[in-house]
Structure formats: structure tokens, C-alpha cells
PDB file with SEQRES, HELIX, SHEET and CRYST1 records, atoms N, CA, C and O in Angstrom:
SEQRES   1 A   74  UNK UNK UNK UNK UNK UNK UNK UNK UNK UNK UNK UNK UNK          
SEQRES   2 A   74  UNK UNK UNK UNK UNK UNK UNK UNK UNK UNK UNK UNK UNK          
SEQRES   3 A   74  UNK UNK UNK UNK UNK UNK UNK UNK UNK UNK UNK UNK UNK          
SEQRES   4 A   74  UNK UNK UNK UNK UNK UNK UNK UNK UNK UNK UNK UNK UNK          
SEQRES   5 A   74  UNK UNK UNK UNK UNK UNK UNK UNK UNK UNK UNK UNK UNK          
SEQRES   6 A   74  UNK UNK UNK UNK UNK UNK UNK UNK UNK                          
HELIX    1 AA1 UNK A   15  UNK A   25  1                                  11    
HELIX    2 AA2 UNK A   27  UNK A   30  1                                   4    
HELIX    3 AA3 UNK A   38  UNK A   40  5                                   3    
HELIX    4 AA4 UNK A   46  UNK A   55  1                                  10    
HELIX    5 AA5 UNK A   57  UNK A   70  1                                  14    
HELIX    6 AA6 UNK A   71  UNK A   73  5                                   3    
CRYST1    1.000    1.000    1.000  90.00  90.00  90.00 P 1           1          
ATOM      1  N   UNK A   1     -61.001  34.759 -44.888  1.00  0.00           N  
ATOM      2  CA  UNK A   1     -61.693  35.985 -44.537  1.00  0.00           C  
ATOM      3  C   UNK A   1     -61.987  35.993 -43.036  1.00  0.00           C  
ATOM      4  O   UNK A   1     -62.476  35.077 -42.375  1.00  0.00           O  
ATOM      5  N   UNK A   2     -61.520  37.432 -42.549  1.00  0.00           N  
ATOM      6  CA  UNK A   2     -61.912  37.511 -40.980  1.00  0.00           C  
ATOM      7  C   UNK A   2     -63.581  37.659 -40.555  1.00  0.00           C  
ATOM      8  O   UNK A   2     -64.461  38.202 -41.224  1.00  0.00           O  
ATOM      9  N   UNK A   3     -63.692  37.075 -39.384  1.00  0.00           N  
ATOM     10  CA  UNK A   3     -65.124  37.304 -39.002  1.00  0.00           C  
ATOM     11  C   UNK A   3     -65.197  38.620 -38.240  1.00  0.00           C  
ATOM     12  O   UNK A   3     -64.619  38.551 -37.156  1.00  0.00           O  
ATOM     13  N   UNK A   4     -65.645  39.577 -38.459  1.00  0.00           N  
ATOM     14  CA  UNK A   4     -65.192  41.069 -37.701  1.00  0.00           C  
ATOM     15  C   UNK A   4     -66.896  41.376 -36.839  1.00  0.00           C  
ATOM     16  O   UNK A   4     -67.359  42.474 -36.530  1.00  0.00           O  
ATOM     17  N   UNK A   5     -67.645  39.755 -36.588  1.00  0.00           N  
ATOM     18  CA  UNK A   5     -68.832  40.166 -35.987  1.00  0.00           C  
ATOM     19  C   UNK A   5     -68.370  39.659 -34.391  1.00  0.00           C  
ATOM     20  O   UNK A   5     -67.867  38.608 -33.994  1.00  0.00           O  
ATOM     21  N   UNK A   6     -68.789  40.925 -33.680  1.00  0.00           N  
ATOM     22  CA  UNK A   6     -68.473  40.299 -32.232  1.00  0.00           C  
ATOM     23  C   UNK A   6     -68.989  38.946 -31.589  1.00  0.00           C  
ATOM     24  O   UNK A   6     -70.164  38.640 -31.790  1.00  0.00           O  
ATOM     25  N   UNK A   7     -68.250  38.189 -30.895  1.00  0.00           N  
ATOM     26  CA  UNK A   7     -68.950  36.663 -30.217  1.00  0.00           C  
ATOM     27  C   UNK A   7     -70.294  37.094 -29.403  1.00  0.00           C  
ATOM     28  O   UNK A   7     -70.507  38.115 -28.749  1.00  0.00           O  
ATOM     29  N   UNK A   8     -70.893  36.288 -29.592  1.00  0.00           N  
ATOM     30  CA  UNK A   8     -72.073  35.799 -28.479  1.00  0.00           C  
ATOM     31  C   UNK A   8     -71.576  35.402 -27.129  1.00  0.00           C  
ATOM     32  O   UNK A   8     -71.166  34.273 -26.858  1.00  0.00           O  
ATOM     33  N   UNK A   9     -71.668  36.840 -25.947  1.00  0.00           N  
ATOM     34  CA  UNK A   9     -70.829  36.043 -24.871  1.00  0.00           C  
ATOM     35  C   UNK A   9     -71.511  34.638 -23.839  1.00  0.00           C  
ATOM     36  O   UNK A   9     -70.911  34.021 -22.960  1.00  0.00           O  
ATOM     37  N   UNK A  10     -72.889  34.445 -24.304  1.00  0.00           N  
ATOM     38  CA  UNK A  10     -73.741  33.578 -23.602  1.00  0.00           C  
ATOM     39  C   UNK A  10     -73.278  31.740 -24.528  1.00  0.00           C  
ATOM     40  O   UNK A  10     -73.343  30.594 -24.083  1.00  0.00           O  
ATOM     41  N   UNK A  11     -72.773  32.368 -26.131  1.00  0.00           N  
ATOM     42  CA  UNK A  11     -72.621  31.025 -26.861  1.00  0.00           C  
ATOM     43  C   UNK A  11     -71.625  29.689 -25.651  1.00  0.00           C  
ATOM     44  O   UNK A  11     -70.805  30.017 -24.793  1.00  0.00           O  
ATOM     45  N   UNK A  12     -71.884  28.836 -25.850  1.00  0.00           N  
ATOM     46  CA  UNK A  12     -71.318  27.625 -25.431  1.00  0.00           C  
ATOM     47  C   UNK A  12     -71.075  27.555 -23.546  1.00  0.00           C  
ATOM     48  O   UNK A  12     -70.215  26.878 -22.982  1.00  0.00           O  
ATOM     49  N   UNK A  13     -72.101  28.456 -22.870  1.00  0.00           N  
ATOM     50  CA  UNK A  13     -72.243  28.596 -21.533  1.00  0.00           C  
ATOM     51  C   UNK A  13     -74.030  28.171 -21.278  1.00  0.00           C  
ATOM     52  O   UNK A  13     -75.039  28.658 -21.787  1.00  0.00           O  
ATOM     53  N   UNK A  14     -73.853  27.088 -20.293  1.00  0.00           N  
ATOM     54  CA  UNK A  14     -75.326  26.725 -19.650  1.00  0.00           C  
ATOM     55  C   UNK A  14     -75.835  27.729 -18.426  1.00  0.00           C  
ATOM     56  O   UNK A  14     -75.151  28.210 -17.523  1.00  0.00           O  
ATOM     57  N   UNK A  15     -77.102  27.874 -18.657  1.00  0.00           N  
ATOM     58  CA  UNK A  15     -77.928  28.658 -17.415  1.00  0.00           C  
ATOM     59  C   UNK A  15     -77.360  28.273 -16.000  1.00  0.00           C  
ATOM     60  O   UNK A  15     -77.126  29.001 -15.035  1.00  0.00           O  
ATOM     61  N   UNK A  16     -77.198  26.851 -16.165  1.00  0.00           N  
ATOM     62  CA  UNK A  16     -76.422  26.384 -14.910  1.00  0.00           C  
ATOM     63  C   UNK A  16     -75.325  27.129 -14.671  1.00  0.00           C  
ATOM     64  O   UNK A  16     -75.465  27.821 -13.662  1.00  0.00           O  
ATOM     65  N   UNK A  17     -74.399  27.240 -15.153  1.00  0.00           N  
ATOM     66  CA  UNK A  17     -72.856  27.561 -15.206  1.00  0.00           C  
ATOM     67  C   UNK A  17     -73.189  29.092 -14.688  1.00  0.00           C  
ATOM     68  O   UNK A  17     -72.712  29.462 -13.615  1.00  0.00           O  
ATOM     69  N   UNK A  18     -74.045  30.001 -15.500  1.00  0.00           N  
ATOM     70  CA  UNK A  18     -74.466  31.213 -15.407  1.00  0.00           C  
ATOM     71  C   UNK A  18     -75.288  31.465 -13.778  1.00  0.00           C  
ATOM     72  O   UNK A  18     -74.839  32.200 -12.898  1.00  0.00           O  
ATOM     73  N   UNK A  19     -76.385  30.768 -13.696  1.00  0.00           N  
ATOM     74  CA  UNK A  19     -76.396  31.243 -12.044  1.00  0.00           C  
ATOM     75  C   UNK A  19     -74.885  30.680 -11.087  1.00  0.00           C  
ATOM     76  O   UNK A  19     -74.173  31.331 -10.323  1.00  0.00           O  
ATOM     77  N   UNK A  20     -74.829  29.744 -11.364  1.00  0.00           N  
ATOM     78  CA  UNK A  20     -73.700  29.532 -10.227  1.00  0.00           C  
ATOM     79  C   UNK A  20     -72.599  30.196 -10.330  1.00  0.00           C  
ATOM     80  O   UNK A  20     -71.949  30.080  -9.291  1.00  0.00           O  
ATOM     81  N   UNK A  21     -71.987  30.971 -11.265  1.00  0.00           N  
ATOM     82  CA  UNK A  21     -71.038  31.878 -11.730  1.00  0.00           C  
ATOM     83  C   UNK A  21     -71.863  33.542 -10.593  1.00  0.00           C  
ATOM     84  O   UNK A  21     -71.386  34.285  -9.735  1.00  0.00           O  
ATOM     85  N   UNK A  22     -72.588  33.481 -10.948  1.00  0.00           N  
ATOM     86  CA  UNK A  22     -73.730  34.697 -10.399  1.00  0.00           C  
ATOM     87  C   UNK A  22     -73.726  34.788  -8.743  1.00  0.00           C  
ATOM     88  O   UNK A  22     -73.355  35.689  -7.991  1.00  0.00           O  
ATOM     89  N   UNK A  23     -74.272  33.526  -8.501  1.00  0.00           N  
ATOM     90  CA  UNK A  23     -74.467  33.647  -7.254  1.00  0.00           C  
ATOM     91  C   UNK A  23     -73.039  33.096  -6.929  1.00  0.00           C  
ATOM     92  O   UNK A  23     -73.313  32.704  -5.795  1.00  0.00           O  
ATOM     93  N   UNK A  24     -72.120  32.873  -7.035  1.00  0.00           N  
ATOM     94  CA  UNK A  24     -70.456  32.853  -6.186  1.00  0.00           C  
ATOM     95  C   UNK A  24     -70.257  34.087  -6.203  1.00  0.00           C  
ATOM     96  O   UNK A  24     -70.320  34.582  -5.078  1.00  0.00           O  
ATOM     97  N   UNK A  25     -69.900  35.262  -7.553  1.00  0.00           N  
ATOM     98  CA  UNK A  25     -70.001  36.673  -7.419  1.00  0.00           C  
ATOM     99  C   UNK A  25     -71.040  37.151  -6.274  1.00  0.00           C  
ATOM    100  O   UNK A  25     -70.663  37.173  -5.102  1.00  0.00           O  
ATOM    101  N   UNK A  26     -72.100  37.459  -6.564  1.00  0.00           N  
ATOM    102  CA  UNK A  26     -72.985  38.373  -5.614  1.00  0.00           C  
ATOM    103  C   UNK A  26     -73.862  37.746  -4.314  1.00  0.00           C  
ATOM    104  O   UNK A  26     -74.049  38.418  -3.299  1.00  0.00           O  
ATOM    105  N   UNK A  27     -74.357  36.419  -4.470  1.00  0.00           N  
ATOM    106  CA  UNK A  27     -74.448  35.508  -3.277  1.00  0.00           C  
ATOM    107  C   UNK A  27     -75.987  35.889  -3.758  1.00  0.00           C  
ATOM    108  O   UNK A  27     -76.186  36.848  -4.504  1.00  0.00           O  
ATOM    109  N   UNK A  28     -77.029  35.069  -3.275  1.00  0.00           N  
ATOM    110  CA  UNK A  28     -78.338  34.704  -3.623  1.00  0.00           C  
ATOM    111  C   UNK A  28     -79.345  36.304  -2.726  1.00  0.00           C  
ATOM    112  O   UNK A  28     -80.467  36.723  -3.008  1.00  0.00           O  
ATOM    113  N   UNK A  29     -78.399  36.797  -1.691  1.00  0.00           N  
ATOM    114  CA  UNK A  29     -79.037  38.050  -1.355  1.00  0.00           C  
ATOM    115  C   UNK A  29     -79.032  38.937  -2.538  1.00  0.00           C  
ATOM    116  O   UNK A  29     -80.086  39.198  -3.118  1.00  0.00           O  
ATOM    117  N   UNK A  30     -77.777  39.459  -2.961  1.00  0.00           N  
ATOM    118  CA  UNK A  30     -77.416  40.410  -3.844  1.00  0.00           C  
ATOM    119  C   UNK A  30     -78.227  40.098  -5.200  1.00  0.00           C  
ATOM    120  O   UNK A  30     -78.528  41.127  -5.804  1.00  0.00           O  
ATOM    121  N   UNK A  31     -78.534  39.220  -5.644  1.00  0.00           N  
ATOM    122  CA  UNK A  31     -79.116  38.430  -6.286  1.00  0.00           C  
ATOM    123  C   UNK A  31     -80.938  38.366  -6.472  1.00  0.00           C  
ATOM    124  O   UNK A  31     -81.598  38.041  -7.459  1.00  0.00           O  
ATOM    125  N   UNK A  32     -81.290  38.721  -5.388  1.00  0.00           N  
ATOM    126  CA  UNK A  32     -82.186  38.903  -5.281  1.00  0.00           C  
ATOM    127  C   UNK A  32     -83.073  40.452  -4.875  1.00  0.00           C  
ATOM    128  O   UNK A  32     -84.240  40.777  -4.654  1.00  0.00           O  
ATOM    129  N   UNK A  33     -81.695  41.137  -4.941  1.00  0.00           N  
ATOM    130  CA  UNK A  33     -81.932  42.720  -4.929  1.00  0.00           C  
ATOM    131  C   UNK A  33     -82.095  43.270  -5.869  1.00  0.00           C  
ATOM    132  O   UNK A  33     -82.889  44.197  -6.030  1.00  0.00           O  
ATOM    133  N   UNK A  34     -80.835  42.449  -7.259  1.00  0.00           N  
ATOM    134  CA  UNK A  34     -80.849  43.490  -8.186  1.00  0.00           C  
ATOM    135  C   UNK A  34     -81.737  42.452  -9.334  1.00  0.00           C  
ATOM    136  O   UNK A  34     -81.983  42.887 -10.459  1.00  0.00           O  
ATOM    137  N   UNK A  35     -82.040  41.486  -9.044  1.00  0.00           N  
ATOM    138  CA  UNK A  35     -83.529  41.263 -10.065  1.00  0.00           C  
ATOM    139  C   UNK A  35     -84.208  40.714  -9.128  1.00  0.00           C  
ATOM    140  O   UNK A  35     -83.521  40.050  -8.352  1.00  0.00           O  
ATOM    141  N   UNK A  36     -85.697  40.762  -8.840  1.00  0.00           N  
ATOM    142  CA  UNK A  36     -86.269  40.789  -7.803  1.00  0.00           C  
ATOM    143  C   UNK A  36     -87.429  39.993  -8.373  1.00  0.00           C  
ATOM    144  O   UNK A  36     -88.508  40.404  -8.799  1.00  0.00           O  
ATOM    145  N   UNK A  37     -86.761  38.260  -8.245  1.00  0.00           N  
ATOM    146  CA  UNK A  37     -87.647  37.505  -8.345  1.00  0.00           C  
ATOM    147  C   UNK A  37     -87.662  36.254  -7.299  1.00  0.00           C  
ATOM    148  O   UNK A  37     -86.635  35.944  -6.694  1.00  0.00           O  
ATOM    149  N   UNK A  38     -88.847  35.580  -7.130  1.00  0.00           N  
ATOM    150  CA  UNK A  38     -88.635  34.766  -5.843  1.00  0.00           C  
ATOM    151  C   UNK A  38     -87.802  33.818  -6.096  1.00  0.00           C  
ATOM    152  O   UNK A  38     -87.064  33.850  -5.110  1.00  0.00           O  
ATOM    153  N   UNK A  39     -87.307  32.709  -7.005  1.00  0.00           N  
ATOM    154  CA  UNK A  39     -86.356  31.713  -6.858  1.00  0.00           C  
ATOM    155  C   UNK A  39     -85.164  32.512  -6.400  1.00  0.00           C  
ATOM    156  O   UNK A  39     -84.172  31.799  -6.553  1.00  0.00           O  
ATOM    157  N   UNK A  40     -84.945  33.292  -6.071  1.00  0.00           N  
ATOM    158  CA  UNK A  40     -83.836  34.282  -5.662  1.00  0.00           C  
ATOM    159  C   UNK A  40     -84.110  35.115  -4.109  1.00  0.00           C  
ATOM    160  O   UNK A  40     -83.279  35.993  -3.879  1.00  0.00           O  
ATOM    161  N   UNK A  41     -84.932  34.960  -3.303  1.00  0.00           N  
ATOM    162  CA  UNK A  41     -85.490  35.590  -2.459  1.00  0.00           C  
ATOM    163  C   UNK A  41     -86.466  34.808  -1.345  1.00  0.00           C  
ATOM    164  O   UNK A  41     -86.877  35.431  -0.366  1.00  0.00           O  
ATOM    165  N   UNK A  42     -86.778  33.529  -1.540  1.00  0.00           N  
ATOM    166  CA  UNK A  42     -87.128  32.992  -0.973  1.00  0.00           C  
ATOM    167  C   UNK A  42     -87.204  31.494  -1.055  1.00  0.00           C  
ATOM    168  O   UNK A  42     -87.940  30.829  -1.785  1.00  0.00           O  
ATOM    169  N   UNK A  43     -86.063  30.958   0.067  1.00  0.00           N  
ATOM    170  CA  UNK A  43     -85.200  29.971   0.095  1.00  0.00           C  
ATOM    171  C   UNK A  43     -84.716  29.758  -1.137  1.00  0.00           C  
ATOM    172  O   UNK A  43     -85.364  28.956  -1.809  1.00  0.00           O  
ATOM    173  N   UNK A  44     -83.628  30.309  -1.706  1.00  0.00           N  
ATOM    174  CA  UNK A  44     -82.839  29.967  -2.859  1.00  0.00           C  
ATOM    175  C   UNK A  44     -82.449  29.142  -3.038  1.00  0.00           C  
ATOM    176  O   UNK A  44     -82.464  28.465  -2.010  1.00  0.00           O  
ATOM    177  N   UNK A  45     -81.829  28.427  -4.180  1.00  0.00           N  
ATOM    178  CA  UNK A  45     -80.857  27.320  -4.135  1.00  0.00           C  
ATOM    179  C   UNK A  45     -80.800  27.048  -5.469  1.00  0.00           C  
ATOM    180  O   UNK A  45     -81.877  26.638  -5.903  1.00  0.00           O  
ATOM    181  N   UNK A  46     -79.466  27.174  -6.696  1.00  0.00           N  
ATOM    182  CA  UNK A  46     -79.323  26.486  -7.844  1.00  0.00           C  
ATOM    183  C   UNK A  46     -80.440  25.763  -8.436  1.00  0.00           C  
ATOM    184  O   UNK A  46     -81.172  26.103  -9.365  1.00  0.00           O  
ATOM    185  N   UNK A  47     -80.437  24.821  -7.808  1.00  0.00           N  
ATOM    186  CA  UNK A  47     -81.594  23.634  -8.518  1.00  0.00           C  
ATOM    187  C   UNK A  47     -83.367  24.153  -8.740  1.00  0.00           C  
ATOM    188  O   UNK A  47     -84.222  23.758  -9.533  1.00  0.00           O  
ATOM    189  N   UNK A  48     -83.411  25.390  -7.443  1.00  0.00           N  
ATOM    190  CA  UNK A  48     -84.829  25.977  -7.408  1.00  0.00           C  
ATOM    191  C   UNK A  48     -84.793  26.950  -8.595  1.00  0.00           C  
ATOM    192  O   UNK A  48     -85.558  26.873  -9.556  1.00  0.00           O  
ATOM    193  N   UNK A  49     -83.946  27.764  -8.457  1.00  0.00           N  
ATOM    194  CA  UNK A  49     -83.388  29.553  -9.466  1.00  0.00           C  
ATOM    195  C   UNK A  49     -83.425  28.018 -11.073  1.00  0.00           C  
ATOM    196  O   UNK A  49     -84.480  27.840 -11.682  1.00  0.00           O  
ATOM    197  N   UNK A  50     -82.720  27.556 -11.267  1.00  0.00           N  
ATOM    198  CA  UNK A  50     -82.520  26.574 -12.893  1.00  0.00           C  
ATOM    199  C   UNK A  50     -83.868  26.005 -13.317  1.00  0.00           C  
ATOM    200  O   UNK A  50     -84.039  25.926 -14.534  1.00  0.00           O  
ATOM    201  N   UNK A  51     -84.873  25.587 -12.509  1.00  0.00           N  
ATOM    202  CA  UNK A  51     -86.271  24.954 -12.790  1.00  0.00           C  
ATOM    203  C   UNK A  51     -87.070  26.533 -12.957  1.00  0.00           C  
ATOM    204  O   UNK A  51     -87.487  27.122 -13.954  1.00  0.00           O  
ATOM    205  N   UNK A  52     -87.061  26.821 -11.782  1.00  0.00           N  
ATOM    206  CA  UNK A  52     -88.141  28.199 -12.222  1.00  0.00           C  
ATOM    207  C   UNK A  52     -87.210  29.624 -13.810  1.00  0.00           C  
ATOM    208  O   UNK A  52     -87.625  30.616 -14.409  1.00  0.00           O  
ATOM    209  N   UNK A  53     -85.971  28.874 -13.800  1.00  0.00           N  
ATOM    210  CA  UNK A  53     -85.597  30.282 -14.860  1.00  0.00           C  
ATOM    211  C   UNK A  53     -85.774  29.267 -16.457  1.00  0.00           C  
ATOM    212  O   UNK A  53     -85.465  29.645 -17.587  1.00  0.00           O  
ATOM    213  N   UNK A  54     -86.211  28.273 -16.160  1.00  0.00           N  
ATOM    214  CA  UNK A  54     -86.090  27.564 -18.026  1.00  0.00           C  
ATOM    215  C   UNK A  54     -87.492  27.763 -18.371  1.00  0.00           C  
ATOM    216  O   UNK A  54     -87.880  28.062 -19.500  1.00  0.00           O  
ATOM    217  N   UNK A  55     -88.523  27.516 -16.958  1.00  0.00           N  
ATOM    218  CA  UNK A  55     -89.717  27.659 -17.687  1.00  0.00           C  
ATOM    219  C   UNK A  55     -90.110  29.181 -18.032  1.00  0.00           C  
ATOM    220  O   UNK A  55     -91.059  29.423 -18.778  1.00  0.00           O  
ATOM    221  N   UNK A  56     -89.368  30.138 -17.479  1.00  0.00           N  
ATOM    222  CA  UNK A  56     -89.395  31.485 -17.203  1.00  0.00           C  
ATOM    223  C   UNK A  56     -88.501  32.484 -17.938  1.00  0.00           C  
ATOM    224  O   UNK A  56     -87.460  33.032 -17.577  1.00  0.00           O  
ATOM    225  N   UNK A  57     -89.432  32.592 -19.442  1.00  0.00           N  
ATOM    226  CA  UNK A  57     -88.166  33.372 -20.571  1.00  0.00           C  
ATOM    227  C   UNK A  57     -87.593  35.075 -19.636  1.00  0.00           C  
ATOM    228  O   UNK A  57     -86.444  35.364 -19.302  1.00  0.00           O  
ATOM    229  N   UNK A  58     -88.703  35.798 -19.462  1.00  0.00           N  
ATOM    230  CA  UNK A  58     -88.295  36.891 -19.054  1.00  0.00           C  
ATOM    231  C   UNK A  58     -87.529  36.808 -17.943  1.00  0.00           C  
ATOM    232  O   UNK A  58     -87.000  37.890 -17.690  1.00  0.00           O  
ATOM    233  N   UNK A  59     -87.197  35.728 -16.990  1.00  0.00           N  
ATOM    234  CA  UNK A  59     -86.544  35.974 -16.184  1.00  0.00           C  
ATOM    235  C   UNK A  59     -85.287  35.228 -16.420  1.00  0.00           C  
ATOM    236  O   UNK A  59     -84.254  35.589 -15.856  1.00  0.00           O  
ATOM    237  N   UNK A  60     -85.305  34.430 -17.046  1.00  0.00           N  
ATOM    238  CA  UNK A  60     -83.804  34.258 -18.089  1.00  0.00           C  
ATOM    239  C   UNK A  60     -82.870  35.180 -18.436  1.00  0.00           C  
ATOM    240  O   UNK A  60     -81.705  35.477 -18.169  1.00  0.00           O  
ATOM    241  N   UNK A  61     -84.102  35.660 -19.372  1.00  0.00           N  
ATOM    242  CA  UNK A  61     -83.140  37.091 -20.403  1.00  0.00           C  
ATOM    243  C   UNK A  61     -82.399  37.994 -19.534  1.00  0.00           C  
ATOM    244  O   UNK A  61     -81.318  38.531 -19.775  1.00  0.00           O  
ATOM    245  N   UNK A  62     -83.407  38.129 -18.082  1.00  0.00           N  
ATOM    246  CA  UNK A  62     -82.459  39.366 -16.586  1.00  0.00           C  
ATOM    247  C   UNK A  62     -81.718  38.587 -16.376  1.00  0.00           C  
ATOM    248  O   UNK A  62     -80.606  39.089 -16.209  1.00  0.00           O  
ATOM    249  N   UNK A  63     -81.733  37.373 -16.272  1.00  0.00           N  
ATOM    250  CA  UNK A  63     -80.477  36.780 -15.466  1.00  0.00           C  
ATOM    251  C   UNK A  63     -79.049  36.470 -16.449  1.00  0.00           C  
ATOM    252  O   UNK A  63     -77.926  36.088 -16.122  1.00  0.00           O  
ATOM    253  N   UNK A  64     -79.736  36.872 -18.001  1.00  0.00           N  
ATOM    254  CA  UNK A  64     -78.750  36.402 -18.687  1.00  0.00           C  
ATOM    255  C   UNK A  64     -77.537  38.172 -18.984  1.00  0.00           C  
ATOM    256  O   UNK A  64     -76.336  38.369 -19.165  1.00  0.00           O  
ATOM    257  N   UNK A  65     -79.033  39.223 -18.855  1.00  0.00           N  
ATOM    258  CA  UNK A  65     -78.493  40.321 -19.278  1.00  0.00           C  
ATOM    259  C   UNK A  65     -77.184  40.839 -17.768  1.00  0.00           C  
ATOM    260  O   UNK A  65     -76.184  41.556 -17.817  1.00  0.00           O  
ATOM    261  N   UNK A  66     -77.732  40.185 -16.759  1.00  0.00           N  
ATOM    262  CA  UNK A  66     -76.312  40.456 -15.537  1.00  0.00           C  
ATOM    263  C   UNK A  66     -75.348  39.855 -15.888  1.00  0.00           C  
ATOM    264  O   UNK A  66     -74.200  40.184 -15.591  1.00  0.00           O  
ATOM    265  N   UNK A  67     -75.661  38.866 -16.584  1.00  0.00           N  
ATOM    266  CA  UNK A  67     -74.157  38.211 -16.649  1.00  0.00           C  
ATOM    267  C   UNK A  67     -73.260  38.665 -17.489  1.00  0.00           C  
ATOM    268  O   UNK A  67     -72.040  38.608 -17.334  1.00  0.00           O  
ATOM    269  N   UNK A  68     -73.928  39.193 -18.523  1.00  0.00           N  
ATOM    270  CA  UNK A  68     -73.778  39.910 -19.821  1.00  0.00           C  
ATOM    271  C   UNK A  68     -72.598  41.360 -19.133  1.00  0.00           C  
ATOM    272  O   UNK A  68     -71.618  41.912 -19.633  1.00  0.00           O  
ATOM    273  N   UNK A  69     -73.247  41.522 -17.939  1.00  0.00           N  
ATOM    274  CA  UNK A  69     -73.106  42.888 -17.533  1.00  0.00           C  
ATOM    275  C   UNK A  69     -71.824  42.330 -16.255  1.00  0.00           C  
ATOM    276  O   UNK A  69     -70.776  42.939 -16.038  1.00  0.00           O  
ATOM    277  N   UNK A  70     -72.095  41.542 -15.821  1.00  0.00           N  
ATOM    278  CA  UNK A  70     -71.412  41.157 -14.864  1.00  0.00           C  
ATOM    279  C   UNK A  70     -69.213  40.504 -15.462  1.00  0.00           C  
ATOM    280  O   UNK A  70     -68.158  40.513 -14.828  1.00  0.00           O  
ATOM    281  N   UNK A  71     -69.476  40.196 -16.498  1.00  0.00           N  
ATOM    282  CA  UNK A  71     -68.888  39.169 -17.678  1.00  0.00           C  
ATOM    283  C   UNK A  71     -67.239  39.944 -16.757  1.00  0.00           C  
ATOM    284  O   UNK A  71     -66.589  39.256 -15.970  1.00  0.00           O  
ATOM    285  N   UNK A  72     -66.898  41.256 -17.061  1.00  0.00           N  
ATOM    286  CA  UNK A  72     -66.155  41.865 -16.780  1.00  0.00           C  
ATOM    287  C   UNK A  72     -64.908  41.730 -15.969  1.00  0.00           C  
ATOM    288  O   UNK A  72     -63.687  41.694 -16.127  1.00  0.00           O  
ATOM    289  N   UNK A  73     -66.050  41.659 -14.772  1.00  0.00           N  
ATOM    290  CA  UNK A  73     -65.782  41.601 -13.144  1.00  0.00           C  
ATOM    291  C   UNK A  73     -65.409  40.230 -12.716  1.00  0.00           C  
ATOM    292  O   UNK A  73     -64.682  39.963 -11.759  1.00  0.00           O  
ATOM    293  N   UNK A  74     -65.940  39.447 -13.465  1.00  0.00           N  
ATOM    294  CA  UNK A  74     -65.934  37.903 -13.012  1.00  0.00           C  
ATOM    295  C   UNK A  74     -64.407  37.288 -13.471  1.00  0.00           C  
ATOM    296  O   UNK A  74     -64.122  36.112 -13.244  1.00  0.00           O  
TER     297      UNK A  74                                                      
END                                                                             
């Protein structure tokens, strides 16, 4: 029997993989325009954006819903 439910495009991808996928696309400026939070806006860097987005559900879910949105283009 076929599975006719669409994939989870976030299944078997880390937050890691997901900002750094993010910020190579749009760069930590662009990044910080279109969700407008400080690990993104003031002094950025992977390792800062990955600590402040695990303890930080709502700003997960934005960073997860660009990618979601971004998936396309990339």
C-alpha cells in the first residue's frame, strides 16, 4: 500500500544544517530582516543563531517556517 501523505520537509535535517543552508542563501543581513531577531542582527554567527534558537521554540518554528518556504530556491 502507497503512502499518499506528503513528507515532512524538516524530517531527517538538523537546525544546524537549516541555519547554515539559510544563511549561505540570504547571508546573516537578509536574515535578520526577514525575521527580526538578535542572534541574527547582532554579531551573528552559526554557533550564536543554534544556542539561542534550541532554547527558543518560537524562534525555531520562523526559522524553520523560511526554510519551509525557502526549500524551493535552495
Amino acid at each position: 500500500m502507497e503512502n499518499n501523505k506528503p513528507k515532512d520537509p524538516l524530517h531527517g535535517i538538523t537546525l544546524q544544517k537549516i541555519v547554515e543552508q539559510l544563511e549561505a542563501f540570504y547571508g546573516f543581513d537578509t536574515l535578520g530582516e526577514l525575521i527580526n531577531i538578535k542572534c541574527f542582527n547582532d554579531n551573528p554567527s552559526v554557533k550564536s543563531s543554534l544556542t539561542f534558537l534550541r532554547k527558543t521554540e518560537w524562534a525555531r518554528k520562523k526559522v524553520e517556517q523560511l526554510y519551509i518556504r525557502t526549500l524551493p530556491k535552495l
